[in-house]
C-alpha positions in Angstrom: 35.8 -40.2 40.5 32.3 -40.8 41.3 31.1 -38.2 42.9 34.8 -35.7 43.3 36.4 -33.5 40.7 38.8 -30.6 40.9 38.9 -26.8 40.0 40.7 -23.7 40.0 39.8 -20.5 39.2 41.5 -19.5 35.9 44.2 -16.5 34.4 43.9 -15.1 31.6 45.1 -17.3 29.2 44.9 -18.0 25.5 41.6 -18.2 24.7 42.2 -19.1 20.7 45.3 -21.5 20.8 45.5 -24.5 23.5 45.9 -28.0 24.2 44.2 -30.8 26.7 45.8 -34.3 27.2 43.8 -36.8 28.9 44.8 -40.3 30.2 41.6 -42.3 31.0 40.2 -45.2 32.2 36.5 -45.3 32.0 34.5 -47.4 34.8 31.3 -46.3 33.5 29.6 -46.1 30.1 26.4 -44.9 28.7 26.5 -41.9 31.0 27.5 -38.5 30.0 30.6 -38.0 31.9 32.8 -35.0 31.7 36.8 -34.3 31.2 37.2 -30.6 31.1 34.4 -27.9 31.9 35.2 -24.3 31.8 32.4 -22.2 33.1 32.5 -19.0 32.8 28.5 -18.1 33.4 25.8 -20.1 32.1 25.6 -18.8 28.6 29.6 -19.4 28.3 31.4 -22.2 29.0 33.9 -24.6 27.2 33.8 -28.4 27.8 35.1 -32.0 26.4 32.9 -35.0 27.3 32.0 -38.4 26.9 28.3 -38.1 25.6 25.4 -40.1 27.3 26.4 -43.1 24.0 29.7 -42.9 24.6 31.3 -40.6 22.0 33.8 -38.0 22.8 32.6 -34.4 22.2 34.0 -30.8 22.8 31.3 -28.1 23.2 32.3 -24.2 23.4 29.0 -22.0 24.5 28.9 -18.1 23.8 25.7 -16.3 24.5 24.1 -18.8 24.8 24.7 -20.2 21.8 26.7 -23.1 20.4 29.6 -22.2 18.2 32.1 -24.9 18.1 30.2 -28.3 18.6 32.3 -31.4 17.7 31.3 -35.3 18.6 33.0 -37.9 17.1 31.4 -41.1 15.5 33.9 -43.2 17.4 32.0 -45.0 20.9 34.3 -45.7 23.7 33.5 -48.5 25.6 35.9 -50.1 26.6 36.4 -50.2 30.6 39.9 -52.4 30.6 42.2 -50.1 29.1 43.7 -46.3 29.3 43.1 -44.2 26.4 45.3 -41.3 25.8 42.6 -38.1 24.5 44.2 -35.7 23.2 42.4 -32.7 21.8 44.0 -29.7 19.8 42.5 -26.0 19.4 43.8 -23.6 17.3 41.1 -21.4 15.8 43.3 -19.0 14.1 43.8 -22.2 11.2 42.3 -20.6 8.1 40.7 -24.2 7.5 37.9 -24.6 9.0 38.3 -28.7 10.0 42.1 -28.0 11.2 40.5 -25.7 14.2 39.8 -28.7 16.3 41.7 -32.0 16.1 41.0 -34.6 18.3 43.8 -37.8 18.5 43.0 -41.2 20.2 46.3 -43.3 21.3 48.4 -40.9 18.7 45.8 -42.0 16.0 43.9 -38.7 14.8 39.5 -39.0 14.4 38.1 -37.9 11.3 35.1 -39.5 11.5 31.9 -37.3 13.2 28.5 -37.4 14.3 28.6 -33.4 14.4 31.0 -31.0 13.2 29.9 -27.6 13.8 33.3 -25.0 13.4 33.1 -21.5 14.2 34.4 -18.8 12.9 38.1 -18.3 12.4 40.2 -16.7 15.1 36.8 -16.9 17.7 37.4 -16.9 21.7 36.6 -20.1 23.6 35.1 -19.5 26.6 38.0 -20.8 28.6 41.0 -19.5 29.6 39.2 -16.6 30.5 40.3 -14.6 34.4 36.3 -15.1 35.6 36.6 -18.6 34.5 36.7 -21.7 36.6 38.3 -24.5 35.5 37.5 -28.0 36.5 38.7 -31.7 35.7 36.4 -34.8 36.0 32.7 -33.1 36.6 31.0 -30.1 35.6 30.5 -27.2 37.8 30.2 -26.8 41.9 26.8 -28.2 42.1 28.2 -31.5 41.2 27.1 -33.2 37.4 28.3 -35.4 34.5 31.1 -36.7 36.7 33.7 -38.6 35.4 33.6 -42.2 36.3 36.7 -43.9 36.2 40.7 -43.4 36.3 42.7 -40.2 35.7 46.5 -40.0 35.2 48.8 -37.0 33.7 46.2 -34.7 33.3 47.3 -31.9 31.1 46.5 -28.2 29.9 48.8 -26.2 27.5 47.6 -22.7 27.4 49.2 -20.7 24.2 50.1 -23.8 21.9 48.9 -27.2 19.9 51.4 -29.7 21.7 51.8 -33.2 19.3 50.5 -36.5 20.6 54.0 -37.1 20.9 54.4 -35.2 23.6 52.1 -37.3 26.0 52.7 -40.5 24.3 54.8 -42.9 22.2 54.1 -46.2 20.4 55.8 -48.9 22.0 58.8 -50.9 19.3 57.6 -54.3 20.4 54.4 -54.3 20.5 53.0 -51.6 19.1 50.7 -50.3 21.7 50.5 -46.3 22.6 52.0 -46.2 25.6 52.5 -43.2 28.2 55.7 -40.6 28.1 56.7 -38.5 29.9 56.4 -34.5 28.5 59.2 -32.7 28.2 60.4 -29.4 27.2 56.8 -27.9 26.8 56.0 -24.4 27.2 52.9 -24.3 29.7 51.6 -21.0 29.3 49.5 -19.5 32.2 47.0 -21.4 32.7 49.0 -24.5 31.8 49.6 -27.3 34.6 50.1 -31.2 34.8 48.7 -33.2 37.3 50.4 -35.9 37.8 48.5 -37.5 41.0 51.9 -38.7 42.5 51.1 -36.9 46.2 48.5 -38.9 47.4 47.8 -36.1 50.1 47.8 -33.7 47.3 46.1 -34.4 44.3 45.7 -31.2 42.7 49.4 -31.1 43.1 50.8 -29.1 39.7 53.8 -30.3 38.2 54.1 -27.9 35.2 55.7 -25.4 37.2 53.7 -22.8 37.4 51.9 -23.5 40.5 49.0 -23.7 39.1 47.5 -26.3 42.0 43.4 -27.5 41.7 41.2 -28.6 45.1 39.9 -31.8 45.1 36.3 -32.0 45.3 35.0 -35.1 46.7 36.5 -38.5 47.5 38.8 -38.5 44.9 41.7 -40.9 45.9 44.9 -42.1 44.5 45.0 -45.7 43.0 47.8 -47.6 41.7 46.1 -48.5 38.5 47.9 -45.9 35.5 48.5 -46.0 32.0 52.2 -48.0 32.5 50.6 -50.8 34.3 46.6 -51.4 34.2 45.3 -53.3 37.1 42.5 -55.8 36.7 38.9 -54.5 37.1 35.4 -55.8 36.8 33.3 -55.1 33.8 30.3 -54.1 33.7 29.7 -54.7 29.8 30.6 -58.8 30.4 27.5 -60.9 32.2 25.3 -63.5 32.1 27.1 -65.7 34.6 24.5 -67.9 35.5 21.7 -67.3 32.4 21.0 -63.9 33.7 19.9 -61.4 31.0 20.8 -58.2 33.2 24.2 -56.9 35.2 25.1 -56.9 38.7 26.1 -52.7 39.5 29.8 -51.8 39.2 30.9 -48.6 41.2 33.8 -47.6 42.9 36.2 -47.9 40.1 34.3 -51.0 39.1 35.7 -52.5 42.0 32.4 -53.2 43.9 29.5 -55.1 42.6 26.2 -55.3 43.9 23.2 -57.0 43.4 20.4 -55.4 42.0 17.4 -57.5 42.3 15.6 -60.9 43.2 17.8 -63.1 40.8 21.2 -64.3 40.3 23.4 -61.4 38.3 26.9 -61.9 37.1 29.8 -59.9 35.9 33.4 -60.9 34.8 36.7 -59.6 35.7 37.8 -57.5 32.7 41.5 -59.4 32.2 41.4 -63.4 32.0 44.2 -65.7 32.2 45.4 -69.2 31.2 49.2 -69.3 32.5 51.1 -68.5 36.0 49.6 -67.8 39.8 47.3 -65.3 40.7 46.1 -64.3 44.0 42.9 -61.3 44.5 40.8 -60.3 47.6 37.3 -59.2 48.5 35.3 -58.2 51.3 32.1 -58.8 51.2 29.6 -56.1 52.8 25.8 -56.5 54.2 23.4 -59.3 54.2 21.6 -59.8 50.9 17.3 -59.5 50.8 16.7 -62.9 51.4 19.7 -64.2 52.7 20.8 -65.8 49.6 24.0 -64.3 49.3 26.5 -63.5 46.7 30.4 -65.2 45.8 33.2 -64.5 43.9 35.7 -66.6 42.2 37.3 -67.7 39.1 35.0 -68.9 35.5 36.2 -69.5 31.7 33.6 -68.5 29.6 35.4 -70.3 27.1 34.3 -73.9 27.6 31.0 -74.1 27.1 28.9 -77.2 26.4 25.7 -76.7 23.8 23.8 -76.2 26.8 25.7 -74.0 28.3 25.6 -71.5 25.6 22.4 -72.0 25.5 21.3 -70.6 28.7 24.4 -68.5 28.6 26.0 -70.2 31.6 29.7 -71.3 31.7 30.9 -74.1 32.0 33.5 -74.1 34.2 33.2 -72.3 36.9 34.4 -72.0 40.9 33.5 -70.3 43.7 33.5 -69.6 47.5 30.2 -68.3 48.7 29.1 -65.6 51.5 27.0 -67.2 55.1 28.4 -71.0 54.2 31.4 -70.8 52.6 32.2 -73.4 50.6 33.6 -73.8 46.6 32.0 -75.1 44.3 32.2 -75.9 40.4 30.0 -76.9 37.6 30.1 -80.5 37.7 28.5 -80.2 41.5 31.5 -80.7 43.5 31.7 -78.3 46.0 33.2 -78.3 49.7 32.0 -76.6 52.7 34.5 -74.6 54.6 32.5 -73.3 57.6 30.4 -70.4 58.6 31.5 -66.7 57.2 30.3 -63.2 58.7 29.8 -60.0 56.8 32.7 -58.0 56.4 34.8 -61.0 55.6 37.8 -60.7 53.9 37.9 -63.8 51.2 41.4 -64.7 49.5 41.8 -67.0 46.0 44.8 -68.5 44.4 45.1 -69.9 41.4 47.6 -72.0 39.5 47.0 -72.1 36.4 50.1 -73.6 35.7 48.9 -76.9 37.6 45.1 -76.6 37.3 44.4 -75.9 40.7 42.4 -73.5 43.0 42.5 -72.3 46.4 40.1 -70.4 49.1 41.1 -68.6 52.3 39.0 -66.4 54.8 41.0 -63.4 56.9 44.2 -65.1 56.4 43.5 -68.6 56.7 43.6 -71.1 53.8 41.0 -73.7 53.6 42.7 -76.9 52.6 45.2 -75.5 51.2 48.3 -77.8 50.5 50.6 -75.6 50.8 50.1 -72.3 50.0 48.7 -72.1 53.8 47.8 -74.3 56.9 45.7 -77.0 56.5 43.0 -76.3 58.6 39.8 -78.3 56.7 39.4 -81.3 55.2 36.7 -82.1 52.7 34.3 -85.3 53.0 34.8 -87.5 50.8 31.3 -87.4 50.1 31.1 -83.9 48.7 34.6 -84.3 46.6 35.2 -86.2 43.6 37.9 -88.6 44.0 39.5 -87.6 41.2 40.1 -84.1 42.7 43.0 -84.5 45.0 42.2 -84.4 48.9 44.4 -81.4 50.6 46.1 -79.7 47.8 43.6 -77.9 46.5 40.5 -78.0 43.7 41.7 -79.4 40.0 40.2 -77.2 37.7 38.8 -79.0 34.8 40.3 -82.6 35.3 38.3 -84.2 32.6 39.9 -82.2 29.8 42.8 -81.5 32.0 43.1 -78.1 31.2 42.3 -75.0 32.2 41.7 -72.9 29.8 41.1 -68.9 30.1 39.7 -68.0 33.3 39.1 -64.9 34.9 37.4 -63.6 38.2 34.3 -63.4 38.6 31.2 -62.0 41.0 28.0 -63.9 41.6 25.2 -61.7 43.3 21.5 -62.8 44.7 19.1 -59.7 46.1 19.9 -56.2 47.0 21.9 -54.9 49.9 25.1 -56.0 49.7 28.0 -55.8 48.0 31.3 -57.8 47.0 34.7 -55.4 47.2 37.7 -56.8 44.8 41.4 -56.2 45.7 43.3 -56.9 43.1 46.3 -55.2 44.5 44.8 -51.5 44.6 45.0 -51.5 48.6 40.8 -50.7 49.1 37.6 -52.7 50.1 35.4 -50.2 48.2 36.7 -46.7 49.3 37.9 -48.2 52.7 42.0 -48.4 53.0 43.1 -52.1 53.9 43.9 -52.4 57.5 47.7 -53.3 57.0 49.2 -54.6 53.9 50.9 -58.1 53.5 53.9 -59.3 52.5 54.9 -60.8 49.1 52.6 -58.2 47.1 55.6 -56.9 44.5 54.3 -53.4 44.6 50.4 -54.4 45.2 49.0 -53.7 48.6 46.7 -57.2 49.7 45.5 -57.2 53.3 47.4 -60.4 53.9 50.5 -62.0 52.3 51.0 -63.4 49.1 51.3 -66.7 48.5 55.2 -67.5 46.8 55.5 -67.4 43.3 51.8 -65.5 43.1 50.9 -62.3 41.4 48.5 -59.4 41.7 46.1 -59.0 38.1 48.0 -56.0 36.2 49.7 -55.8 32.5 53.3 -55.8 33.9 52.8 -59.1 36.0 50.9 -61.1 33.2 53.5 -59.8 31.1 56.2 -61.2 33.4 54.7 -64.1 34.6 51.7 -65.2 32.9 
């Protein structure tokens, strides 16, 4: 939610006793970024935020003064994952550290930066009839949004609800997983947002009604905390030596290039079993008309050079004006001439080594996964990589290794817009969605037997 958020305007409440449950999925880090604001006036308000390094921090404000100020030592940096924040206030505990607990996949922190506790039985500056309440930014002139992924979204006014309630640990493997709550008292200001109604956000589930406007562009995705989707990351570079990242937005679904050089980033999930298929449009024409690409790389296989200059070693990719593939050995193919707003399509087998490009629907030599509509000169393919059934990956060790996808980007201007199943270019719908997706929405079908990026698939099929 880049630039959207949602509010209500509060009850009165229980201002001493309460409970917030966040699942999150953070696209941006190193940015203060905000979960919960309660603003009363600009002397009292009550908030829990990421700081600007990436710790989590509650904050109540009275007269202007700081009376309950909690950050944890704990960073949170990772953009792959949900986390499952739950924070408990209950300043009627006689025990001055038992006032505010915060719990991290069912795990409780007791590790902090700062731990300033008020005094016993104090009044947060929520819950409060002239408050408003707002999720993902601050207040109506629009700051510290939350950048990222939001899913059961959860107040309980009047009670400290378990991490039990919002979550469980998974018997086989152990993860925190979500759950669904279940017999909780709400309270008045108590809702759950859910984000099920995709033409109603702010939709409350709790019962009582207690429905937020959505500020902004906020949209549904079908990324949640019981099956992650693949994303870029904006912590992972260096795809071609660079010593600086490419920009994530949108989710970090976009990337865009940021200056006179080649900047990379990785996909945040990688893979070294099954078939996968992804999309991505690519927007606007580059300062100097050098382009950008997207494709699949290992950083795993790397030769002393390599890791030298911090390039990988294996890498392939089809690439905006002229497309063509290419890998790091120098074979490459060329495909024909591409426009902007192109939608590009890659399938790999990772099972048999073997990669594929397609532009708006059409595979480029594909043997078999589409028509055959190119055939590569023997002069620019090594004869060891087999004429129309696609690109081996890695045929001198003959295998493939862990790859993942990847963004190239040269200049500013433009921009490269990953599918991986979400159903968006960017914040722009997909025209109409293929067949073959199992759940995922692509702009054109799937090839048979391939899978969107997301836990439940690799889980299935990787």
């Amino acid at each position: 939610m880049a630039n959207s958020g949602l509010s209500r305007t509060a009850v009165d409440g229980n201002r001493q006793t309460f409970t917030h449950s966040f699942w999150v999925k953070r696209s941006k880090v190193g940015a203060e970024s905000c979960l919960f604001y309660s603003r009363i006036n600009s002397n009292n308000h009550f908030l829990i935020r990421f700081t600007g390094s990436d710790q989590l921090e509650l904050v109540n404000r009275v007269s202007g003064s700081n009376d309950y100020f909690v950050t944890t030592n704990r960073k949170f940096r990772d953009t792959s994952a949900w986390y499952n924040i739950l924070v408990q206030v209950d300043t009627t505990q006689g025990t001055s550290g038992d006032r505010i607990k915060f719990y991290v996949n069912g795990v409780q922190e007791t590790s902090f930066a700062t731990q300033t506790i008020g005094s016993q039985s104090a009044n947060m500056s929520t819950n409060y009839n002239t408050a408003t309440l707002y999720f993902g930014q601050e207040y109506t002139s629009g700051s510290n949004f939350f950048e990222g992924y939001m899913s059961h979204v959860a107040l309980v006014d009047g009670a400290v609800s378990a991490p039990t309630v919002f979550g469980e640990t998974d018997s086989t493997s152990g993860i925190w997983k979500f759950k669904q709550p279940s017999g909780v008292t709400w309270g008045n200001n108590g809702v759950h947002l859910k984000f099920e109604n995709s033409g109603n956000l702010g939709l409350d589930s709790s019962g009582n009604s207690n429905t937020f406007t959505v500020n902004g562009n906020g949209r549904q995705a079908v990324d949640t905390p019981s099956n992650v989707y693949a994303t870029m990351n904006p912590l992972n570079f260096g795809l071609v030596g660079t010593t600086s990242n490419a920009a994530a937005s949108n989710g970090n679904l976009t990337v865009t290039g940021t200056g006179a050089a080649w900047k990379g980033m990785y996909g945040a999930f990688g893979v070294d079993t099954g078939k996968w298929y992804y999309e991505t449009k690519m927007n606007g024409t580059p300062s100097g008309s050098l382009g950008y690409a997207m494709g699949w790389v290992d950083p795993g296989f790397n030769t002393d050079d390599d890791i030298n200059s911090g390039t990988p070693s294996h890498k392939f990719y089809a690439r905006q004006g002229t497309l063509f593939y290419a890998n790091n050995n120098g074979t490459s193919g060329y495909f024909g001439d591409t426009s902007d707003g192109d939608i590009y399509m890659t399938a790999i087998d990772l099972d048999n080594n073997k990669i594929w490009f397609g532009v708006n629907g059409t595979w480029q030599n594909s043997g078999g996964s589409g028509s055959n509509t190119t055939t590569y000169s023997s002069t620019t393919l090594n004869p060891s990589y087999p004429d129309a059934t696609g690109v081996v990956l890695d045929s001198g060790q003959n295998k493939a290794g862990v790859y993942a996808p990847c963004a190239f980007c040269y200049g500013t201007g433009a921009s490269i817009n990953f599918n991986f199943g979400n159903g968006y270019f960017g914040t722009t719908a997909i025209t109409s969605a293929g067949s073959n997706g199992n759940g995922s929405l692509f702009e054109y079908d799937v090839p048979s037997g391939y899978y969107a990026l997301n836990t439940k698939n690799i889980n299935t099929y990787g």
